[in-house]
C-alpha positions as CSV (number, residue, x, y, z in Angstrom):
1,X,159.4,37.5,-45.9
2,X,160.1,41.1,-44.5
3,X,159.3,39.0,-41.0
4,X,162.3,37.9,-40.9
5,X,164.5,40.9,-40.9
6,X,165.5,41.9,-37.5
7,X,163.0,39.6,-36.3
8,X,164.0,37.5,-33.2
9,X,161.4,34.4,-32.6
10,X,160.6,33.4,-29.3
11,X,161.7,29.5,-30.2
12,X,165.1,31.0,-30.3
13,X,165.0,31.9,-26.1
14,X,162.9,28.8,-25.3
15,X,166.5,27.9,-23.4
16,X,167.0,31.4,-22.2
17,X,163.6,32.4,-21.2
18,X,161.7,28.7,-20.9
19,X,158.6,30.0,-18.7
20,X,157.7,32.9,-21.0
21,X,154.2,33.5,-21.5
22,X,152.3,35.4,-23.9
23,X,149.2,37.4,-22.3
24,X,145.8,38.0,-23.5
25,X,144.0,41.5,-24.2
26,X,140.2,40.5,-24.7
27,X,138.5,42.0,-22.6
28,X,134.5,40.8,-21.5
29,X,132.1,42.8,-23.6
30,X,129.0,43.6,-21.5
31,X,126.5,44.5,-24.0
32,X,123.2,43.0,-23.9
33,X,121.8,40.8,-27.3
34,X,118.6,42.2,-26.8
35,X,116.1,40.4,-28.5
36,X,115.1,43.6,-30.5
37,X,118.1,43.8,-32.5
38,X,118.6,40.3,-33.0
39,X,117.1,40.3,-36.3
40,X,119.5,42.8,-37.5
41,X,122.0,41.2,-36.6
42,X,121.1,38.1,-38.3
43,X,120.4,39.9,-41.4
44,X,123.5,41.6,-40.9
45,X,125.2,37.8,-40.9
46,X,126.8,38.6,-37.6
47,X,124.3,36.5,-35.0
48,X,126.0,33.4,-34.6
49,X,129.1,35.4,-33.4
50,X,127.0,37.6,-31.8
51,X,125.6,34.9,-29.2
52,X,129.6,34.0,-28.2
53,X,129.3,37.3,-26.3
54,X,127.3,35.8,-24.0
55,X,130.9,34.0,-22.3
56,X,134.1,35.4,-20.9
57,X,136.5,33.1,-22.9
58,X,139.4,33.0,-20.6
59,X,142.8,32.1,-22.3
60,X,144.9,29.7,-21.4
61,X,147.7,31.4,-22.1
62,X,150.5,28.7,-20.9
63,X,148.4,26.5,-23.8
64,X,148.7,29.1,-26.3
65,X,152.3,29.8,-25.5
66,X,153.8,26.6,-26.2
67,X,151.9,26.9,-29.8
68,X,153.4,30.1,-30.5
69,X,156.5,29.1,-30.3
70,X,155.5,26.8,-33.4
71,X,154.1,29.4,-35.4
72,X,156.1,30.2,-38.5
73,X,155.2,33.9,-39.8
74,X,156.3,32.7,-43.1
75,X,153.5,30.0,-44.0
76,X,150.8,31.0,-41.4
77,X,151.3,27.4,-40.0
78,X,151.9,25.8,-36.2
79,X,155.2,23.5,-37.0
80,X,154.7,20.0,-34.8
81,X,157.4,17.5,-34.9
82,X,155.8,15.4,-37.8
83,X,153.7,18.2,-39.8
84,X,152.0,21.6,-39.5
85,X,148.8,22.8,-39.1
86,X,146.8,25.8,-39.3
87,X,143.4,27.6,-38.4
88,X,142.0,27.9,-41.8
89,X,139.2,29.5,-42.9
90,X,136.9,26.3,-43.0
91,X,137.8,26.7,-39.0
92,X,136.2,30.2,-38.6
93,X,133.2,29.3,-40.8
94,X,132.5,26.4,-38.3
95,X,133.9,28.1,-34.9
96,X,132.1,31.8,-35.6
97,X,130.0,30.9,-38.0
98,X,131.0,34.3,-40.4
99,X,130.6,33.9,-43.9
100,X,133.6,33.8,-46.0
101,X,132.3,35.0,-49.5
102,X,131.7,38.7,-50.1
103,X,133.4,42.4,-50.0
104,X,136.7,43.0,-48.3
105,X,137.3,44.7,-45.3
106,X,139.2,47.3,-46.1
107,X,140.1,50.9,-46.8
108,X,142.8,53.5,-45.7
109,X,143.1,53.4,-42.3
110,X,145.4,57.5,-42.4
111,X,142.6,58.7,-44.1
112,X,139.9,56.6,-43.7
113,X,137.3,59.7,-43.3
114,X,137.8,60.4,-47.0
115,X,135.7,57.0,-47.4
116,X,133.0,58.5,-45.4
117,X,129.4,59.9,-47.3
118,X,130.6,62.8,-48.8
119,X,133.7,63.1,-46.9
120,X,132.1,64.2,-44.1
121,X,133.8,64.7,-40.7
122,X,134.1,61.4,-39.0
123,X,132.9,62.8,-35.7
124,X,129.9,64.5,-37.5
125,X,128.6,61.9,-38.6
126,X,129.1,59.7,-35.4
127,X,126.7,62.3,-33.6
128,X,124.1,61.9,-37.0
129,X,124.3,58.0,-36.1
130,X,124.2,57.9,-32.5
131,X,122.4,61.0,-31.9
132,X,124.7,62.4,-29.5
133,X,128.9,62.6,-29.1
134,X,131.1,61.1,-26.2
135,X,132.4,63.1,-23.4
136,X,135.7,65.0,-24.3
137,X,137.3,62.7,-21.9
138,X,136.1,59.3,-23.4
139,X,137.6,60.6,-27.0
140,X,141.1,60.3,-28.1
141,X,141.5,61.1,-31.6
142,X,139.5,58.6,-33.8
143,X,138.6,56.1,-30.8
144,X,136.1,55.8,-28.2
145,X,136.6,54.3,-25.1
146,X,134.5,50.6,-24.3
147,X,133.7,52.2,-21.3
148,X,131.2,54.6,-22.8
149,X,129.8,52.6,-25.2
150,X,129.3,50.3,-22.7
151,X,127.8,52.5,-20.4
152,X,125.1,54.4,-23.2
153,X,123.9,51.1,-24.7
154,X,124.0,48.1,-22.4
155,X,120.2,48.4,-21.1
156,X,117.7,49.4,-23.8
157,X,114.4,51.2,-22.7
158,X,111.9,48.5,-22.9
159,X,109.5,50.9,-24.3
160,X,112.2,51.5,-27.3
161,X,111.0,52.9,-30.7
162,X,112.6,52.0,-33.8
163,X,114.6,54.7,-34.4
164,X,116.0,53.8,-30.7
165,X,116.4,50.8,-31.3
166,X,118.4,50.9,-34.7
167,X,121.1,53.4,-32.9
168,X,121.2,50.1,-30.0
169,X,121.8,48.1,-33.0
170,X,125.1,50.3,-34.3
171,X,126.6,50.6,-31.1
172,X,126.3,46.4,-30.6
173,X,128.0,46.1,-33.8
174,X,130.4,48.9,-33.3
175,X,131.6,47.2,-29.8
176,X,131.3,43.5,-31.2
177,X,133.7,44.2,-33.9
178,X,136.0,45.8,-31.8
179,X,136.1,43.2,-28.9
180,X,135.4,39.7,-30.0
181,X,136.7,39.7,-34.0
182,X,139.2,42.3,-34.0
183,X,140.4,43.7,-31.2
184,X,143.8,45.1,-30.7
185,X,146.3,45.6,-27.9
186,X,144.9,48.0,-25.8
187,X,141.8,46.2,-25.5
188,X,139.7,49.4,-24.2
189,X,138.6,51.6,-27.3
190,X,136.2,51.6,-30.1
191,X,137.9,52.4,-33.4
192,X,135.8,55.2,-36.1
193,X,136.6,53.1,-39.0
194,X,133.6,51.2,-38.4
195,X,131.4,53.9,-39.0
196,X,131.0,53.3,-43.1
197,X,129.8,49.4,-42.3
198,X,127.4,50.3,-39.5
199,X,125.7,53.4,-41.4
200,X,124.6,50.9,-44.3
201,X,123.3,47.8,-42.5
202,X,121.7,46.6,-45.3
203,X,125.4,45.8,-47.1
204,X,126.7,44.9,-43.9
205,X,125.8,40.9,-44.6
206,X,128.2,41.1,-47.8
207,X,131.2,41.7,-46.1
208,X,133.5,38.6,-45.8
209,X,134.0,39.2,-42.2
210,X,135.5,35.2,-41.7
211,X,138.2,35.9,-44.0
212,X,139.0,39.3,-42.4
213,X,139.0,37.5,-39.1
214,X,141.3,34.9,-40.0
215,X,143.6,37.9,-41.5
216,X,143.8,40.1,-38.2
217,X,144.2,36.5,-36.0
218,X,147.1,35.4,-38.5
219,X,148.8,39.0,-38.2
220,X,148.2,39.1,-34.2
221,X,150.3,35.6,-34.1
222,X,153.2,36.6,-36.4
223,X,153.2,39.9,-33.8
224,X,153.1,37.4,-30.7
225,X,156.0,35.1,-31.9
226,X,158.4,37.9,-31.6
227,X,160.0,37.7,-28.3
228,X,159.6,40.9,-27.7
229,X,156.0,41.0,-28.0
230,X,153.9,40.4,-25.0
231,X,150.3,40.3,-25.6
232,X,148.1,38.7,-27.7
233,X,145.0,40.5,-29.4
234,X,142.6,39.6,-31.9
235,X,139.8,36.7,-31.7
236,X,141.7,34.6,-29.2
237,X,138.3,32.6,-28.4
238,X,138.8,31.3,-32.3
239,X,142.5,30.1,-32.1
240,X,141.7,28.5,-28.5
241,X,138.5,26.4,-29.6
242,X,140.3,25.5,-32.9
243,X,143.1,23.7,-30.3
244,X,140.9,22.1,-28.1
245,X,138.8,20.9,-30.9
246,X,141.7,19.5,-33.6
247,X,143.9,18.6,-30.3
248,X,142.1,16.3,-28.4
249,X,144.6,15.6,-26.1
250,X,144.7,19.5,-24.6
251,X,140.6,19.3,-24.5
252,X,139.1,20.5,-20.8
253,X,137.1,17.4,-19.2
254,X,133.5,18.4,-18.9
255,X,132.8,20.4,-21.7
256,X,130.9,17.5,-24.1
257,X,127.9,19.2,-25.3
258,X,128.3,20.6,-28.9
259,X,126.7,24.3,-29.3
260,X,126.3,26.2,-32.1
261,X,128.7,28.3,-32.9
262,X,131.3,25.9,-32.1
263,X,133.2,28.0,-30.3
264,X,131.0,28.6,-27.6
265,X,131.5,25.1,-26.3
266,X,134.4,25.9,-24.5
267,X,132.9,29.4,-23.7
268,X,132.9,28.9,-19.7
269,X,136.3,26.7,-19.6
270,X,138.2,28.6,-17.0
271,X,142.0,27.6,-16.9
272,X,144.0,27.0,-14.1
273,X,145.2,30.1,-11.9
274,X,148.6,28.1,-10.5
275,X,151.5,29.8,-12.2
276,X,151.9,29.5,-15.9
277,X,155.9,28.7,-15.9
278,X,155.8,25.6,-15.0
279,X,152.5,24.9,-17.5
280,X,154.3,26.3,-20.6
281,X,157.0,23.9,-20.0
282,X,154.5,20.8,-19.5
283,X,152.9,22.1,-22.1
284,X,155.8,22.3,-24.9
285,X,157.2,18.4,-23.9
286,X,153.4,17.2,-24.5
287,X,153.9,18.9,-28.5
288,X,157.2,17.5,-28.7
289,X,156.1,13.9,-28.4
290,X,153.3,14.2,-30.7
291,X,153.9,11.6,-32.5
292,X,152.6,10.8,-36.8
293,X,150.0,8.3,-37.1
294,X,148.4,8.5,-33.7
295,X,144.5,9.0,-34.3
296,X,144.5,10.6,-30.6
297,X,146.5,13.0,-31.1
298,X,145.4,15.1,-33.9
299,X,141.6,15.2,-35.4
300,X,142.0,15.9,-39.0
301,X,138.3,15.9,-39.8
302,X,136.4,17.3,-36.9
303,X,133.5,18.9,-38.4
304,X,132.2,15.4,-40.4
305,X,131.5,13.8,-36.5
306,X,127.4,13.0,-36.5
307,X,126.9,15.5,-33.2
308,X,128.6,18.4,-35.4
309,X,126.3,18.4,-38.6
310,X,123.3,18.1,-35.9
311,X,123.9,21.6,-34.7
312,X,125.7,23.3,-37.9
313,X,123.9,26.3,-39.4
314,X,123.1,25.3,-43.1
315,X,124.3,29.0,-44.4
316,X,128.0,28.4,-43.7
317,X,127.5,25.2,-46.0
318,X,126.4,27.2,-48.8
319,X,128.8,26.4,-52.2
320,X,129.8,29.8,-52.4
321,X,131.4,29.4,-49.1
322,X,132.4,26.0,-48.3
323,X,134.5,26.4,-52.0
324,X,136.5,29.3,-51.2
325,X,137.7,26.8,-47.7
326,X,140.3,25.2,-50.2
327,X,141.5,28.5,-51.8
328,X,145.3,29.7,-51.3
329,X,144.3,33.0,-51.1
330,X,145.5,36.5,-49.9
331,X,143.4,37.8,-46.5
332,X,142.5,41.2,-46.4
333,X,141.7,43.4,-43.4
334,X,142.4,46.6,-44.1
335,X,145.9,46.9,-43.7
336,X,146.7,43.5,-42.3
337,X,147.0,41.4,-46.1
338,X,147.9,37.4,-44.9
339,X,148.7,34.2,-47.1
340,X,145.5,31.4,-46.3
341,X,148.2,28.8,-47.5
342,X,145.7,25.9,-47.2
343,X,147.7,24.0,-49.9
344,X,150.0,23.3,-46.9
345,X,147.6,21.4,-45.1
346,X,145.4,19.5,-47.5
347,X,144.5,16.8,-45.0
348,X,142.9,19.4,-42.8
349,X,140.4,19.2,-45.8
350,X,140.6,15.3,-46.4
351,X,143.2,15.4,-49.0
352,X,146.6,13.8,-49.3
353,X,149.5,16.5,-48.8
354,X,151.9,16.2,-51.3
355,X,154.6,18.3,-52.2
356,X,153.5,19.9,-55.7
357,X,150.0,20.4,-54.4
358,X,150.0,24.5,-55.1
359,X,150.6,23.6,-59.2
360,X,147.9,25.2,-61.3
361,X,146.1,22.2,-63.3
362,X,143.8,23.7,-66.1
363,X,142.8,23.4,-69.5
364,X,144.2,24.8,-72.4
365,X,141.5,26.4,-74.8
366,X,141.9,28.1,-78.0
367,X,140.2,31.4,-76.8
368,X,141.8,32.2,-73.3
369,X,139.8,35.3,-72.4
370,X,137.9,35.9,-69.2
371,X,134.8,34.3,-68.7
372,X,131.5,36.7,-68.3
373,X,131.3,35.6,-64.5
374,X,135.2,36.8,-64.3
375,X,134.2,40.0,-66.2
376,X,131.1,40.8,-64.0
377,X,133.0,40.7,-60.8
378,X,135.9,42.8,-62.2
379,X,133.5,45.4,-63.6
380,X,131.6,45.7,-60.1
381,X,134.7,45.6,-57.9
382,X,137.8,47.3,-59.5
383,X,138.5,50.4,-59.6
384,X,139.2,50.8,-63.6
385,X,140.3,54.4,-64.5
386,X,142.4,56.4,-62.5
387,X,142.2,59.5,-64.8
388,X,140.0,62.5,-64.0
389,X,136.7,62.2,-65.9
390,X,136.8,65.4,-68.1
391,X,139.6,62.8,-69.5
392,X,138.1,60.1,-70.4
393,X,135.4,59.9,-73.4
394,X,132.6,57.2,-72.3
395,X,134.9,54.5,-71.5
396,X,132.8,54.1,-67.7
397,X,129.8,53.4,-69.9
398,X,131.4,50.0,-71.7
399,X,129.9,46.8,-70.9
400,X,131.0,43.3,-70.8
401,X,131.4,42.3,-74.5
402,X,128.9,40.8,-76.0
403,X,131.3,37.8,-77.4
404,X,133.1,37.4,-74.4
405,X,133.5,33.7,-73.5
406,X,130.8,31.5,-71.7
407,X,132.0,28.3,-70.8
408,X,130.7,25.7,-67.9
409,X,133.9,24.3,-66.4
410,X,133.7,20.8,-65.2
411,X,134.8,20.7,-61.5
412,X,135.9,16.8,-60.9
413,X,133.9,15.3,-58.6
């Protein structure tokens, strides 16, 4: 709710400023997907997203306008006259393909190189990883510029040893995290923070990179719908494909063959250049007479169509990810932390929206302690003692109990 302090919407000026249109910041990421890496990246869980680098992605920004002036930073929702909507995280599983199950994304940003091996210098153990450091001009505190990166690992040798080819492989990742999942304003540099994931590929896959997505695209719209804010960062490419797809109506003609990611359907759709005034407008009278109970107008169930599951990758449709696509949940990415209020829009999911949906339903049992599976992930993933450890007498040693609770609970079909 701190949003709305001092916050002025753009819907407020709609009658004040009628023609005004957001701008986008991704910028083309010219690195090549060499075939060499590609298994890395696919171990890594990061091909299918990888491949969307292969298009430009131009915005229509007079489109994506008109639906920012919907978007309520409160409930993470586009407000149409008969209902909201949202990009949810069943979206970015079918759109990017990332997987939504795993580790956060996230650490302390101020002092982020105190989560580095050993606490070792940031920029010292860049040069360990890449082998070399970036001009003095391409450096501005902990960021590089595209530019270089670009530059130093577009065109591998084609006589490439391994050792070669696993620094190509960090510098891919490096720029494709920075450009087409989470880039920010400036569009133009490569962040440090990134050096922790890249230097341990082989955790890399168990990062839930969807759900960190969806976070940094939630946070870049709640930025965008204040009138004073301009430009529009983050994965653009995954709010515009969610549009076209859910929206038939706003769909480019000529773009009927389904590709896998999803996304990359619309990947050469090049907008219209005329000026974007005018477009906005058009744009926001064709929302306001959406009307409830036209098929045509919204797609609740896009991703059940026949020519969909012909293409989908069977990973993404793993339990362990498409269960978590109907969790009200808190989206972490780093310091970006966003409500997935998917309770909000049940039918997106082919349920009936009511309004008591987000009531817990469980039940009661005489011994109401954690289950083992519970206990296993809290063991593994919080951190459990604060105290120094000349302080504490064994306790890191304890185990789950041995007479904790195993119960199978029925999930209603």
């Amino acid at each position: 709710m701190y949003r709305l302090n001092g916050i002025v919407h753009v819907a407020c000026f709609i009658d004040e400023e009628p023609t005004l249109c957001v701008r986008s910041i991704r910028r083309q990421q010219k690195m090549i997907l060499h075939d060499r890496i590609m298994p890395y990246l696919d171990s890594a869980g990061l091909l299918h997203v990888a491949r969307l680098n292969d298009y430009w992605f131009k915005l229509d920004e007079p489109l994506i306008s008109a639906f920012v002036e919907r978007w309520h930073p409160e409930t993470h929702t586009f407000h149409m006259p008969f209902r909201e909507f949202t990009v949810a995280l069943q979206d970015v599983a079918y759109q990017f393909g990332l997987p939504v199950d795993g580790y956060p994304v996230c650490g302390c940003l101020s002092d982020f190189e105190q989560l580095m091996d050993g606490g070792k210098h940031a920029w010292q153990w860049f040069e360990e990883l890449f082998g070399e450091l970036p001009p003095e001009d391409c450096i501005d505190e902990f960021t590089v510029s595209y530019g270089w990166f670009q530059n130093r690992f577009r065109v591998m040798p084609t006589d490439a040893t391994e050792p070669t080819v696993h620094v190509y492989e960090l510098g891919y990742i490096m720029m494709l995290l920075s450009t087409m999942l989470f880039g920010d304003k400036f569009g133009a540099r490569v962040h440090l923070r990134w050096l922790p994931y890249v230097a341990d590929l082989d955790e890399l896959d168990k990062y839930i990179w969807g759900l960190a997505t969806l976070s940094w695209l939630y946070r870049c719209l709640c930025r965008v719908a204040n009138r004073n804010v301009k430009n529009l960062a983050g994965p653009v490419a995954l709010l515009q494909s969610w549009i076209f797809l859910r929206f038939p109506t706003f769909r480019p003609r000529g773009f009927d063959v389904i590709l896998w990611p999803l996304a990359s359907r619309w990947g050469r759709y090049m907008p219209s250049s005329d000026e974007k005034g005018p477009w906005v407008i058009a744009t926001r009278h064709r929302l306001d007479r959406l009307r409830v109970g036209d098929m045509l107008q919204f797609i609740w169930m896009p991703y059940s169509a026949l020519e969909v599951i012909q293409v989908v990758h069977p990973d993404i449709l793993r339990p362990e990810h498409t269960h978590l696509w109907k969790s009200t949940t808190a989206l972490i990415y780093f310091s970006s932390i966003e409500w997935h209020q998917v309770d909000r829009v049940l039918s997106q999911l082919g349920g009936v929206q009511h309004r008591h949906q987000s009531v817990l339903t469980f039940q009661l049992v005489p011994d109401p302690r954690p289950l083992v599976e519970y206990l296993d992930l809290w063991y593994r993933v919080a951190r459990r003692f604060l105290s120094h450890d000349q302080d504490l007498v064994d306790p890191r040693q304890a185990r789950i109990p041995p007479d904790a609770p195993v119960r199978h609970i029925a999930v209603p079909a």
